[in-house]
N, CA, C and O atoms as a GROMACS GRO file, in nm:
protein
  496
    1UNK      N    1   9.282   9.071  11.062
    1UNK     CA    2   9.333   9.183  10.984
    1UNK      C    3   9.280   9.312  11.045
    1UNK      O    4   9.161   9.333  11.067
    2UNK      N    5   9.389   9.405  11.073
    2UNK     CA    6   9.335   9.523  11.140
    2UNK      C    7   9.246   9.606  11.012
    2UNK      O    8   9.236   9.571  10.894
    3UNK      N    9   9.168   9.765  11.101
    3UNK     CA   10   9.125   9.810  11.000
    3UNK      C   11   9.182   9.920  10.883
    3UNK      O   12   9.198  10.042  10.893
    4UNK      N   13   9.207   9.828  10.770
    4UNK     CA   14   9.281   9.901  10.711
    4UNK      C   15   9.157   9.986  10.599
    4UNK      O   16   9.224  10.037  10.510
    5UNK      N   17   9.073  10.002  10.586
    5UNK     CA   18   8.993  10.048  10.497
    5UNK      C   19   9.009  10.218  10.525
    5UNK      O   20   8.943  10.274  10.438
    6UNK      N   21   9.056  10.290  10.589
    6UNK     CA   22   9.110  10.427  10.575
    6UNK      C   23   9.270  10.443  10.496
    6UNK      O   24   9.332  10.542  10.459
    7UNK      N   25   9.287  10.360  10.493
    7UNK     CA   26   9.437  10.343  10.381
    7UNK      C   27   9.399  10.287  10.233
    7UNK      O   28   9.468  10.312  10.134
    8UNK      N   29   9.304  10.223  10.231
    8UNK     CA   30   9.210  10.165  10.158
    8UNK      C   31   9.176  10.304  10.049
    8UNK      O   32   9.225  10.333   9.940
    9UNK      N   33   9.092  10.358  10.117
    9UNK     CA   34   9.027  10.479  10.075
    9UNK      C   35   9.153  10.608  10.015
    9UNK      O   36   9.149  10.680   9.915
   10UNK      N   37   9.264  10.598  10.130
   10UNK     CA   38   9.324  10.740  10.068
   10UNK      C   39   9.394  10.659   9.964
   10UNK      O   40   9.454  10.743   9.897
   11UNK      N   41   9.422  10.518   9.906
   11UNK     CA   42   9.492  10.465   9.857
   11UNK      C   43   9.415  10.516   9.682
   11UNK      O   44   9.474  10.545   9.578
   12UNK      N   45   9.256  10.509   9.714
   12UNK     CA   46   9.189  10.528   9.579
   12UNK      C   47   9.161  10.665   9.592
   12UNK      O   48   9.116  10.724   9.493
   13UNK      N   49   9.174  10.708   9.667
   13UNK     CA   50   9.160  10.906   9.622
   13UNK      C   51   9.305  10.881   9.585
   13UNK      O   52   9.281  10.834   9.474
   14UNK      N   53   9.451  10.876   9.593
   14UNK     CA   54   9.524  10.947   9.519
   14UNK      C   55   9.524  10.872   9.356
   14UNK      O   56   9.578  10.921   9.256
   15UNK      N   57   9.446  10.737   9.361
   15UNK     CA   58   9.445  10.660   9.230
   15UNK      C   59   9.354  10.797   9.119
   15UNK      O   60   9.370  10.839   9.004
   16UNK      N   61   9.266  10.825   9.226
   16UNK     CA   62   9.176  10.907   9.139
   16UNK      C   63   9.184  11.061   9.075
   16UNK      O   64   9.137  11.126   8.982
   17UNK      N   65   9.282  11.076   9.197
   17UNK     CA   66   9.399  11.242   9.160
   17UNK      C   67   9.471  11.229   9.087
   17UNK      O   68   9.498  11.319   9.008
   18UNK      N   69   9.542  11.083   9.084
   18UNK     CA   70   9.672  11.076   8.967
   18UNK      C   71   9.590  11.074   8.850
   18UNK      O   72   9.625  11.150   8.760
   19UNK      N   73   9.432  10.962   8.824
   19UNK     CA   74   9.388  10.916   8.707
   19UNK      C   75   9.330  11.096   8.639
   19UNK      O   76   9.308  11.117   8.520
   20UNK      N   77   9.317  11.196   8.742
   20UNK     CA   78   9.230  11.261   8.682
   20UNK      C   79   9.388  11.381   8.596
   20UNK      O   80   9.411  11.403   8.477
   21UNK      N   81   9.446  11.420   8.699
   21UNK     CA   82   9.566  11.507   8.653
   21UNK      C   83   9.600  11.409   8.451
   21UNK      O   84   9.589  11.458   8.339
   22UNK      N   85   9.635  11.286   8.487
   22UNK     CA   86   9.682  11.238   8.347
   22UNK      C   87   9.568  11.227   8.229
   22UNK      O   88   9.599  11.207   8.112
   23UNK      N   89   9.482  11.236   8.258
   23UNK     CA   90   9.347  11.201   8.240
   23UNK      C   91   9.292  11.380   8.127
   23UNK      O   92   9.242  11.407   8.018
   24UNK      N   93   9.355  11.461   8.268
   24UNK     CA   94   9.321  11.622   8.224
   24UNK      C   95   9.426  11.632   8.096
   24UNK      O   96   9.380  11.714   8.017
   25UNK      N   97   9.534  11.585   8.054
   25UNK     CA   98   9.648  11.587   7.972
   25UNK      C   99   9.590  11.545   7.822
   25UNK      O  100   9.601  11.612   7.720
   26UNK      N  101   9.507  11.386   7.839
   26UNK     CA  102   9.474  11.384   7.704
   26UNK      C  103   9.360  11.422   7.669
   26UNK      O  104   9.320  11.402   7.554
   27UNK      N  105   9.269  11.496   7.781
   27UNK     CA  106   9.119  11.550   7.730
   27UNK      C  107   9.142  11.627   7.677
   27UNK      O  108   9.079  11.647   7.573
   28UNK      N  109   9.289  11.750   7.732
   28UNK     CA  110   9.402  11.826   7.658
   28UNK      C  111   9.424  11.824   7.517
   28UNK      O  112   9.388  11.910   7.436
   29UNK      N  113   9.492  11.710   7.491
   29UNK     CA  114   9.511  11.675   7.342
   29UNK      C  115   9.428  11.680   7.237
   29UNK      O  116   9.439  11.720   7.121
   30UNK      N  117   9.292  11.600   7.337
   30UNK     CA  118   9.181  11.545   7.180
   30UNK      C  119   9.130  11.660   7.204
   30UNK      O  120   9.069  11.664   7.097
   31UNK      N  121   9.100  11.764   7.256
   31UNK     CA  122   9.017  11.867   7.281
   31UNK      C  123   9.055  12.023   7.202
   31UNK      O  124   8.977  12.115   7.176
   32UNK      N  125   9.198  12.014   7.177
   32UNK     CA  126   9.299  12.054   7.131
   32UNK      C  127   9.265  12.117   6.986
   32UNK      O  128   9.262  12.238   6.966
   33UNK      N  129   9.236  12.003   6.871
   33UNK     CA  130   9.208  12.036   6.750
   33UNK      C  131   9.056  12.082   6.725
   33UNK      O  132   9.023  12.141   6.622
   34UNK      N  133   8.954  12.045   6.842
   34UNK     CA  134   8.840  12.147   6.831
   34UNK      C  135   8.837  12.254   6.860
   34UNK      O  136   8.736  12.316   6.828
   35UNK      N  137   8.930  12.315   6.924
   35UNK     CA  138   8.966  12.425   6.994
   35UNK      C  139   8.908  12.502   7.099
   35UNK      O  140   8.921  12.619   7.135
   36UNK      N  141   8.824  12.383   7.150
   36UNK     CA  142   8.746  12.416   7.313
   36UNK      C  143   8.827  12.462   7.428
   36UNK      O  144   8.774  12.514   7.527
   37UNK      N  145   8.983  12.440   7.415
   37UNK     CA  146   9.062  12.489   7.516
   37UNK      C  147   9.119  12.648   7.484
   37UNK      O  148   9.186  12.713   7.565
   38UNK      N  149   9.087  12.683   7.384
   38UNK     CA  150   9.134  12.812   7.392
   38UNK      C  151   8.997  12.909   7.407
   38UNK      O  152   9.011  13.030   7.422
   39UNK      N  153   8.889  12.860   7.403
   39UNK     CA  154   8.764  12.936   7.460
   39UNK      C  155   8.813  13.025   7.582
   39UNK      O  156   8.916  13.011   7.647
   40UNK      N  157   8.720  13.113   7.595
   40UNK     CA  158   8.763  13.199   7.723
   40UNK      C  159   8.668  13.141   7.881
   40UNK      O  160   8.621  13.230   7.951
   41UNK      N  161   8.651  13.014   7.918
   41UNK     CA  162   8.577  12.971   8.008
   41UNK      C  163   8.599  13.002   8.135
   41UNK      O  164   8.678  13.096   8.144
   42UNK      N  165   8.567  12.967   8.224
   42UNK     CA  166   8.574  12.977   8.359
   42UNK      C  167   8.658  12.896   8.403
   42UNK      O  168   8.734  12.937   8.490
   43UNK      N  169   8.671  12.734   8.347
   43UNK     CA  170   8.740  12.610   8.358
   43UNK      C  171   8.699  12.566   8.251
   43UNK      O  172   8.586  12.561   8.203
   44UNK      N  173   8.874  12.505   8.186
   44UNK     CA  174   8.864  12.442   8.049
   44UNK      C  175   8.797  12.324   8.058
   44UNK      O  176   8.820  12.266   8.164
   45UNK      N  177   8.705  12.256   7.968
   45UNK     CA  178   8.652  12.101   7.946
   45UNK      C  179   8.736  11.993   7.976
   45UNK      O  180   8.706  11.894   8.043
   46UNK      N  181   8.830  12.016   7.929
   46UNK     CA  182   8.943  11.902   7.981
   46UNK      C  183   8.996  11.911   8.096
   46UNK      O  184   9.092  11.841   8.127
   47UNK      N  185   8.954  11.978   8.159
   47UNK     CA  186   8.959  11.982   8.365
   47UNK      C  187   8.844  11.917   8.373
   47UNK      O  188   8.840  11.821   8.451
   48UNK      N  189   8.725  11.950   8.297
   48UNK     CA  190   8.602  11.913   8.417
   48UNK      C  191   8.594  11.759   8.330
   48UNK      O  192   8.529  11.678   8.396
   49UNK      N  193   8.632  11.717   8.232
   49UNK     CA  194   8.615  11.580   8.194
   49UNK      C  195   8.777  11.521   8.246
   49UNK      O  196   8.777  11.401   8.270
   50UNK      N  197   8.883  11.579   8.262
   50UNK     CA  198   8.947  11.492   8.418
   50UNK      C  199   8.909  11.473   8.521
   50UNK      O  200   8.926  11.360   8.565
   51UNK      N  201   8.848  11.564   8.598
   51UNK     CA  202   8.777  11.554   8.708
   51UNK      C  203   8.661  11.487   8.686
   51UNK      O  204   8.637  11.412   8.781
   52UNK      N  205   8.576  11.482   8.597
   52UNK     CA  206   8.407  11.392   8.593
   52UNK      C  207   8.527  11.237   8.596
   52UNK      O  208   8.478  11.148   8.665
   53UNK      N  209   8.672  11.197   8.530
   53UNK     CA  210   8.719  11.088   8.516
   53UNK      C  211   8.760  11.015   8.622
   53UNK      O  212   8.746  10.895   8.647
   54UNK      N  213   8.851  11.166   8.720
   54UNK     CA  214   8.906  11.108   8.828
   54UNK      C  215   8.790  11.017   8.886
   54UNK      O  216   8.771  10.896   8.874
   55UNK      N  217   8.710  11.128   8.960
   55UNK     CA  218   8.558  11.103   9.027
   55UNK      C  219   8.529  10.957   8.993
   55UNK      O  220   8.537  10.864   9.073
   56UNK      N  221   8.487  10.948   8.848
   56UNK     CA  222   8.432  10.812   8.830
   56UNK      C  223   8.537  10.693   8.888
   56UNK      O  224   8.503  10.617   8.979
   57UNK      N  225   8.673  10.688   8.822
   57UNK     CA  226   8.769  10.629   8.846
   57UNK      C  227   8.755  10.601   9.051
   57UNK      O  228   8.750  10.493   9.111
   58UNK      N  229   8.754  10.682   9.084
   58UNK     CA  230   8.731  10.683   9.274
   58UNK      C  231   8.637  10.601   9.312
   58UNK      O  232   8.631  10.488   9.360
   59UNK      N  233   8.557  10.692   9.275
   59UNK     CA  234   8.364  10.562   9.263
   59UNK      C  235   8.398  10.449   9.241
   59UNK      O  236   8.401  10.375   9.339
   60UNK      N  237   8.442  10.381   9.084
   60UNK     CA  238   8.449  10.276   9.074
   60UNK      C  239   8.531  10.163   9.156
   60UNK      O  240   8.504  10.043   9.155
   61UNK      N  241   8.667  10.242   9.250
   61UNK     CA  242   8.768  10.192   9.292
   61UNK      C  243   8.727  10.150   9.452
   61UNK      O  244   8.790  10.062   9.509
   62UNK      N  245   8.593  10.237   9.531
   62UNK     CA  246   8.553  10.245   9.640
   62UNK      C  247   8.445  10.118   9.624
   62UNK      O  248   8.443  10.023   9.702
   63UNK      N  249   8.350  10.132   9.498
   63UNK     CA  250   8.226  10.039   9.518
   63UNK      C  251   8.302   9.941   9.502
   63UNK      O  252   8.236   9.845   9.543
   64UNK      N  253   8.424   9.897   9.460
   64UNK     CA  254   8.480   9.744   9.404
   64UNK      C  255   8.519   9.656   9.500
   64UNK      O  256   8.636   9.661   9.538
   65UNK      N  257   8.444   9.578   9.546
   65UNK     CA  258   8.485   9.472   9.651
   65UNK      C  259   8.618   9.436   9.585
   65UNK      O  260   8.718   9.490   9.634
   66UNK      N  261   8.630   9.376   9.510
   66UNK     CA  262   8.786   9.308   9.462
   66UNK      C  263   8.884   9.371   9.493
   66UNK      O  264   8.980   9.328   9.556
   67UNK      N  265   8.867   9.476   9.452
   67UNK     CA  266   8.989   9.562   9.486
   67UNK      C  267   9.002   9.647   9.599
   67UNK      O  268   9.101   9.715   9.625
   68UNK      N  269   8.879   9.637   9.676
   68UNK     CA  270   8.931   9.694   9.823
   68UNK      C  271   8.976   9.591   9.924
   68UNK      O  272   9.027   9.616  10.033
   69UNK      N  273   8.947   9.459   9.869
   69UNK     CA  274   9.039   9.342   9.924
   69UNK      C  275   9.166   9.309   9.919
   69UNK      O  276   9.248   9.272  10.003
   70UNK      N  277   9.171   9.338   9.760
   70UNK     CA  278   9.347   9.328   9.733
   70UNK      C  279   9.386   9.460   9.715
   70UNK      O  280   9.439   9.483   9.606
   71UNK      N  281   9.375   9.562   9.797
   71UNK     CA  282   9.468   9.665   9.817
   71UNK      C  283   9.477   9.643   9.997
   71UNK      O  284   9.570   9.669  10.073
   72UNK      N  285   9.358   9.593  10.022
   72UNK     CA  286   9.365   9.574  10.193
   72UNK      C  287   9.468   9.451  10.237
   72UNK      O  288   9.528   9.445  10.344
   73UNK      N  289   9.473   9.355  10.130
   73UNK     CA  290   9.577   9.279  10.161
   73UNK      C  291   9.712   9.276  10.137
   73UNK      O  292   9.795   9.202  10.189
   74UNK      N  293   9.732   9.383  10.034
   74UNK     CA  294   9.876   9.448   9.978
   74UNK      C  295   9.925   9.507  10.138
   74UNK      O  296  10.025   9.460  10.192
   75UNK      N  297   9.852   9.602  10.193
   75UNK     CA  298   9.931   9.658  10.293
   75UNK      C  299   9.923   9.556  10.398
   75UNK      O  300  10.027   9.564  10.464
   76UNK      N  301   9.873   9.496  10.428
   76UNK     CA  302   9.872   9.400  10.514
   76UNK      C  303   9.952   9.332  10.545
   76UNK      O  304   9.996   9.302  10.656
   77UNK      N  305   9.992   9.285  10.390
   77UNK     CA  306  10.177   9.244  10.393
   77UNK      C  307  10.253   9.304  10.394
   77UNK      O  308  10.364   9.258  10.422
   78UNK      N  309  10.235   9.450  10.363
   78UNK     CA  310  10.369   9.580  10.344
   78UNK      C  311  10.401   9.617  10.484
   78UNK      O  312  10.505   9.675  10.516
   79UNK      N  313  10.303   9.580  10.570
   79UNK     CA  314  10.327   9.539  10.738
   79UNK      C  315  10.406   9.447  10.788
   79UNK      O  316  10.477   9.455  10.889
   80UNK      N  317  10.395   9.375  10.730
   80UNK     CA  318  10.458   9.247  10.788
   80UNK      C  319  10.619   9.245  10.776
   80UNK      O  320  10.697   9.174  10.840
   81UNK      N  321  10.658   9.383  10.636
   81UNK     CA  322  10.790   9.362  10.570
   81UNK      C  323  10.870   9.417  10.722
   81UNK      O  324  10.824   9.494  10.806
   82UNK      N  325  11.032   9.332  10.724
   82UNK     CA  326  11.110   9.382  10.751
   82UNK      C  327  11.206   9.450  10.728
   82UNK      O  328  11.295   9.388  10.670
   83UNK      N  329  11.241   9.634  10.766
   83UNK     CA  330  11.336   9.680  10.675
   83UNK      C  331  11.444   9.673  10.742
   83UNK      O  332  11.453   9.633  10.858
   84UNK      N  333  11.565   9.726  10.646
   84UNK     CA  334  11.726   9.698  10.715
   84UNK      C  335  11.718   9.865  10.838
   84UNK      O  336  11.655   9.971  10.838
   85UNK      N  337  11.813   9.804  10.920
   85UNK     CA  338  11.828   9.898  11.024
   85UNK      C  339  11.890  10.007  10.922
   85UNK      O  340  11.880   9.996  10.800
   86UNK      N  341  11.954  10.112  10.986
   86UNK     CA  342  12.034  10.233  10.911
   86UNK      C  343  12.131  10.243  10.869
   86UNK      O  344  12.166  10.306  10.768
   87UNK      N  345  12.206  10.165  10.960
   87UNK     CA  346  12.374  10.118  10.931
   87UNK      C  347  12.403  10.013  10.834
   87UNK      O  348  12.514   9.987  10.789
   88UNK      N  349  12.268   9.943  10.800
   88UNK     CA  350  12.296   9.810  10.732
   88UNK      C  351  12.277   9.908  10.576
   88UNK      O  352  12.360   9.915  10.485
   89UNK      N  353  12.148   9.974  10.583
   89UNK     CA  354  12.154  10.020  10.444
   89UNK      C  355  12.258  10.124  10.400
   89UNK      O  356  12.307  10.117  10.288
   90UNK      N  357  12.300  10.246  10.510
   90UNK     CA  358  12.415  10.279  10.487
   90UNK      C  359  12.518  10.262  10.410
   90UNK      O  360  12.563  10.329  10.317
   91UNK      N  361  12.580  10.076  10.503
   91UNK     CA  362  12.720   9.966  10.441
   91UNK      C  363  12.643   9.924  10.278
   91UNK      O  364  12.719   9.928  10.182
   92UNK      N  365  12.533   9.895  10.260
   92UNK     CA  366  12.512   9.839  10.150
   92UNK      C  367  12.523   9.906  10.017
   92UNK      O  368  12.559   9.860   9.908
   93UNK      N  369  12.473  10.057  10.062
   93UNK     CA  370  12.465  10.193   9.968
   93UNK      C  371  12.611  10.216   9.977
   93UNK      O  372  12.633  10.298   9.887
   94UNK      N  373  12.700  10.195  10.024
   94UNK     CA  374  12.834  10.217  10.008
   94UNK      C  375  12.881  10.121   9.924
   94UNK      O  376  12.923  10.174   9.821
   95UNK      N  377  12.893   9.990   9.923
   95UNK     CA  378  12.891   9.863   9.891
   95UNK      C  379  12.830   9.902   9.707
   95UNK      O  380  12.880   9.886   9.596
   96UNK      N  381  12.760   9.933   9.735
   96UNK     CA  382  12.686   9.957   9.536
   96UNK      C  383  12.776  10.070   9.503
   96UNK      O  384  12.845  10.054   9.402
   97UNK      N  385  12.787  10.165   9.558
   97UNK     CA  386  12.858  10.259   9.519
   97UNK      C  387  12.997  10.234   9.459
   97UNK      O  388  13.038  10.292   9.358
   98UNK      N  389  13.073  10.133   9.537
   98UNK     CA  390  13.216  10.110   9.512
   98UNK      C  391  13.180   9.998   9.400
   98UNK      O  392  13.270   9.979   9.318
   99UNK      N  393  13.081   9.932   9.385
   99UNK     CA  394  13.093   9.840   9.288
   99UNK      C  395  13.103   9.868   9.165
   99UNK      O  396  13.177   9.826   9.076
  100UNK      N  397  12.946  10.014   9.174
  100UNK     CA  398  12.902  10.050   9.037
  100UNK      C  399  13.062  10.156   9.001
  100UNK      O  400  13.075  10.190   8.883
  101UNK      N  401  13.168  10.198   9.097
  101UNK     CA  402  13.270  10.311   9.037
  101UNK      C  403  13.352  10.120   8.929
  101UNK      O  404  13.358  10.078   8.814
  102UNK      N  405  13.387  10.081   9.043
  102UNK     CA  406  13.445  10.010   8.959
  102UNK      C  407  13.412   9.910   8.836
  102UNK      O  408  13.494   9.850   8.766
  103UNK      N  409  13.255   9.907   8.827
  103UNK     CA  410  13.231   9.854   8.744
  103UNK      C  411  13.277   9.962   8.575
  103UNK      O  412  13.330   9.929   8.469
  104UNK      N  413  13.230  10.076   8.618
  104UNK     CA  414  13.249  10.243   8.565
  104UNK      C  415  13.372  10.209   8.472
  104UNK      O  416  13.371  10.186   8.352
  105UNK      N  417  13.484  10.212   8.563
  105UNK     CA  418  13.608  10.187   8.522
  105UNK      C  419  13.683  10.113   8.448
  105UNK      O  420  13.787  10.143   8.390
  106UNK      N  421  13.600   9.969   8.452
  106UNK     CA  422  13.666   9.896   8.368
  106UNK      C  423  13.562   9.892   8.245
  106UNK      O  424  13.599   9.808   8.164
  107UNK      N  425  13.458   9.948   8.210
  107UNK     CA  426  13.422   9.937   8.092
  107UNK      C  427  13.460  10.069   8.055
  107UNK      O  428  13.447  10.103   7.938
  108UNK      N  429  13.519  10.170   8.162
  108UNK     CA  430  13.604  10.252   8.011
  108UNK      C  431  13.681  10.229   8.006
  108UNK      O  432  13.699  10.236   7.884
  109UNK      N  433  13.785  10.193   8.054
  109UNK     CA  434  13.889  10.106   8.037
  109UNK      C  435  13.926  10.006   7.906
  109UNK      O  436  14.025  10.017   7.833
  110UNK      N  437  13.810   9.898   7.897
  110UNK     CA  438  13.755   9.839   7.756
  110UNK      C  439  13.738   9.902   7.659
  110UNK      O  440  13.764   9.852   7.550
  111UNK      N  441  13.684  10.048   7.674
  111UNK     CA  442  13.605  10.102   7.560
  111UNK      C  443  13.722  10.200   7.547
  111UNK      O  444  13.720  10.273   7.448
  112UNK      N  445  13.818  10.209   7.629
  112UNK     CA  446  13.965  10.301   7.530
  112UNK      C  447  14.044  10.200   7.497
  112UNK      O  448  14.144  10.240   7.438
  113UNK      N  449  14.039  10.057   7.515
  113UNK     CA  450  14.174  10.027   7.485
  113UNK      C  451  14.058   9.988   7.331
  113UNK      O  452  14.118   9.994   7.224
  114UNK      N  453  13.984   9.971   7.326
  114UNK     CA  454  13.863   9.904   7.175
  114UNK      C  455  13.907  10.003   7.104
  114UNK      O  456  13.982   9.972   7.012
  115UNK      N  457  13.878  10.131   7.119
  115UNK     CA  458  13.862  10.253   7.058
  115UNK      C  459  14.048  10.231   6.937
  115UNK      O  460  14.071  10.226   6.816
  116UNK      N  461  14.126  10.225   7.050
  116UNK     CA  462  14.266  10.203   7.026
  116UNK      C  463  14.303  10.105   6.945
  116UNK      O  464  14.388  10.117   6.858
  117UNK      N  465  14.229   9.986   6.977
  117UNK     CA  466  14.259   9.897   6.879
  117UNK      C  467  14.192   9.898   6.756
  117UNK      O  468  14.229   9.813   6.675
  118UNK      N  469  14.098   9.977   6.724
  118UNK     CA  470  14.015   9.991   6.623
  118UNK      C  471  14.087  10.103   6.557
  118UNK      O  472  14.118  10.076   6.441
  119UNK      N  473  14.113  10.190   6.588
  119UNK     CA  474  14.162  10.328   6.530
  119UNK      C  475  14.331  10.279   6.459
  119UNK      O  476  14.391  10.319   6.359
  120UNK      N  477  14.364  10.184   6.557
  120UNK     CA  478  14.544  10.119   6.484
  120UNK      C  479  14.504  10.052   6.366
  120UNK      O  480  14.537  10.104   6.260
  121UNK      N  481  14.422   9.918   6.364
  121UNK     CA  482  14.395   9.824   6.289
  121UNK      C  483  14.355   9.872   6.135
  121UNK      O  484  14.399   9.838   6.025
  122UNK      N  485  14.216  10.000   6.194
  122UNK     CA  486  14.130   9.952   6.048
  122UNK      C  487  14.128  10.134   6.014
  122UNK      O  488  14.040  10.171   5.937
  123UNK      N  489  14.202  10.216   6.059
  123UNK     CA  490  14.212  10.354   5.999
  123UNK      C  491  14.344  10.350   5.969
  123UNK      O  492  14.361  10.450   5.900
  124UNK      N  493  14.482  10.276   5.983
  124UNK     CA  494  14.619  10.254   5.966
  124UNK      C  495  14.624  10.197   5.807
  124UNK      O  496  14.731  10.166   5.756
   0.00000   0.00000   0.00000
């Protein structure tokens, strides 16, 4: 296995950017009805307790043997994948396209002639 532990690493810094940004949202919330966010600070509490979260969240994700194994072996296989050339995904994205119009079509199709038969039957 090559060295993947620098993919490893940026893999848990953005775990720890995403955990801290969502993280800053509900320190947001609960922080909210004490009204520590409308203080006049330098940086609101619910930044620096996203960020003390991200941080930890990083830490914990770097010291974790387990999981720097199975993220090292996730890409390992995401290597191995073969993708379609350009032309193939191209024909295929064309291919869904014409399916999903005509799929389109005949359920409105269904849903006017329903409409029709419902509106004759049971408003007549």
């Amino acid at each position: 296995m090559p060295n993947l532990q620098k993919w490893v690493n940026l893999s848990f810094l953005i775990c720890g950017v995403l955990g801290w940004i969502f993280l800053r949202g509900l320190f947001a919330l609960a922080f909210e009805p004490l009204g520590w966010n409308r203080l006049d600070w330098f940086i609101a509490p619910s930044d620096v307790a996203g960020i003390i979260s991200g941080l930890v969240l990083f830490l914990g994700l770097v010291w974790s043997p387990p999981a720097g194994n199975y993220l090292a072996e996730v890409i390992s296989e995401l290597g191995k994948v073969t993708w379609p050339a350009r032309k193939e995904t191209v024909v295929s994205t064309g291919v869904v396209i014409v399916m999903l119009t005509i799929a389109t079509v005949f359920v409105m199709l269904f849903d006017t002639i329903w409409v029709w038969v419902v509106d004759t039957f049971l408003y007549t």
